[in-house]
N, C-alpha and C positions, 0 to 999 in steps of 0.2 A: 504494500500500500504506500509505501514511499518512494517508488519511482516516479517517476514522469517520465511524459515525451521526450525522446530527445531527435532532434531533424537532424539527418547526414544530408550534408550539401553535398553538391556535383563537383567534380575537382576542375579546376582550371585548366582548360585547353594544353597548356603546358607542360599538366603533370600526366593529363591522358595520355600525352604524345611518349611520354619519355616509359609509361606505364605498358602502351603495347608496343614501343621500343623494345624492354625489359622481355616482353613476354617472344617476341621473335627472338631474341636474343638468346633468352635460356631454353626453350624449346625449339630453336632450328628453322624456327617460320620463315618461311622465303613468301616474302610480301614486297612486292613493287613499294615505292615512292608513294604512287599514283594510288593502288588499292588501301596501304596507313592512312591515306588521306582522306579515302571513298569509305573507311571504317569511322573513320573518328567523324564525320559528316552523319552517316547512319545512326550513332546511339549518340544523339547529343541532346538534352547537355550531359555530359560526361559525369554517368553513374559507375562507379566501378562495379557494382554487383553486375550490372549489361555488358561493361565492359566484358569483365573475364567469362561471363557466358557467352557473350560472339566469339571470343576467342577459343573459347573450346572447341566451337564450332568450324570454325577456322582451320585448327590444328586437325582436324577430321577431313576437312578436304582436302588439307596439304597432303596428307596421308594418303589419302585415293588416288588425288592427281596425280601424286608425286614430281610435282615443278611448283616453280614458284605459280605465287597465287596472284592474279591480273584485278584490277577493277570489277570488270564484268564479274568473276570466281566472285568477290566480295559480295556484291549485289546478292545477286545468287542465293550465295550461302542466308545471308538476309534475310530474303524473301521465303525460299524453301525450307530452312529451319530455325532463324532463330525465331521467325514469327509465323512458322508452321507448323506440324505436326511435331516434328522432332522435340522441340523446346515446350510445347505447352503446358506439361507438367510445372514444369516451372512458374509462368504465369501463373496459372490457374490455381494457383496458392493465393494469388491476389483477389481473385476473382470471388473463391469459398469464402474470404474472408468479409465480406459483405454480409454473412447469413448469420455473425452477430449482430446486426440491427433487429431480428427478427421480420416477417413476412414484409411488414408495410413498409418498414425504413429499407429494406436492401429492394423491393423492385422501387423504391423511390431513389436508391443508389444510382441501380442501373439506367432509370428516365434519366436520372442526371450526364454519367458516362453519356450516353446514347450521345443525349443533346450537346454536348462539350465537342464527341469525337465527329460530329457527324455538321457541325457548322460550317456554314463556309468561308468564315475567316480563322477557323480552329480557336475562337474564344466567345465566351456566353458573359455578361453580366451576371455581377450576382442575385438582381432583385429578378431578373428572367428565369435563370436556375431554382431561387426560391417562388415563382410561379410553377416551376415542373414537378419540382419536390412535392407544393401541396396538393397539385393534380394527381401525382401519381400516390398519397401519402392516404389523400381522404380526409377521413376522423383521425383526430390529434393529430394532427399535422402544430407543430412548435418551431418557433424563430430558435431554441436551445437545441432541437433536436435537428434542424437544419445544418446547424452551427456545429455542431457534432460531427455530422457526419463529416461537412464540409473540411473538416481538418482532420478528419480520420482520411477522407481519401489525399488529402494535401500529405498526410505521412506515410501512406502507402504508394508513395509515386507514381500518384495518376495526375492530379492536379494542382497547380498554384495560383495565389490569386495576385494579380499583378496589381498592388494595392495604391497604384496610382488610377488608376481608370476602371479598378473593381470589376475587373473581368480575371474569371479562369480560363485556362488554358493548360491542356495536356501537360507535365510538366518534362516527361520524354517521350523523343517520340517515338521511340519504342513501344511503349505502352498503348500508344494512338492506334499506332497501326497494326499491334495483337488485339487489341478491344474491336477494331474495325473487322478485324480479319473474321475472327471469332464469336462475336456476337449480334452478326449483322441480322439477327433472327429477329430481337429484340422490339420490332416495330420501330427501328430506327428510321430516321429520313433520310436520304440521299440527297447530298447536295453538289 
């Protein structure tokens, strides 16, 4: 009962760079120039836990290929597993954990994600997102329990709220584009 929250930040562009430096280095990764750069592009902003899971993912192709690994190999890898089948497990740690809200707060989770991932400038207001919450929420719908969630998904690295203009936005987009990939069932919009 004496902990708190605590937020891990993203590391700095600099330390990304020098972190999957580090990881071709000590495991042998033949990565172009051009693919370190097409990587640290794909998981930004630079979460390490994404980080070293691309990079597993990575070392797995190196391993099939057996040559160095080009842009396109990066992409690829990307698309086909860190936000496909392969890696989902992983995700979808994030995903179960929405079902401590109970019924109402976790499909009013997922209205929220939907609406966030599925905008077309990738950012919602907050007083918009608390119009989806209480649609999707019904009875007892609460400004505390919006508030909750709101910073429960801000610490499970879905969303931050850019607190000059009160809009969320995906916070990796990693995340975006596994919640897109994966729960496009959801009655989400296409924009």
């Amino acid at each position: 009962n004496d902990f708190f929250r605590v937020y891990v930040e993203p590391i700095r562009p600099e330390y990304a760079k020098a972190l999957l430096n580090g990881h071709c280095k000590t495991h042998d990764l033949r990565l172009t120039v051009e693919a370190r750069d097409v990587f640290l592009q794909l998981v930004f902003p630079h979460v390490p836990y994404f980080l070293q899971l691309f990079v597993s993912q990575i070392r797995l192709e190196e391993s099939f290929q057996g040559r160095e690994i080009t842009p396109e190999d990066v992409r690829d890898v990307y698309d086909r597993r860190l936000i496909g089948p392969t890696c989902r497990a992983y995700f979808d740690h994030y995903r179960q954990r929405l079902r401590r809200y109970g019924v109402s707060g976790e499909r009013s989770a997922l209205a929220i994600l939907s609406e966030v991932a599925y905008s077309a400038t990738g950012r919602v207001s907050d007083s918009a997102l608390y119009d989806v919450y209480r649609k999707a929420r019904k009875q007892g719908a609460s400004s505390q329990e919006f508030d909750a969630i709101m910073a429960d998904l801000e610490s499970d690295w879905y969303v931050l709220l850019d607190t000059k203009t009160k809009e969320y936005g995906f916070l990796v987009n990693v995340m975006k584009d596994w919640w897109r990939r994966f729960h496009r069932s959801l009655g989400a919009k296409r924009k």
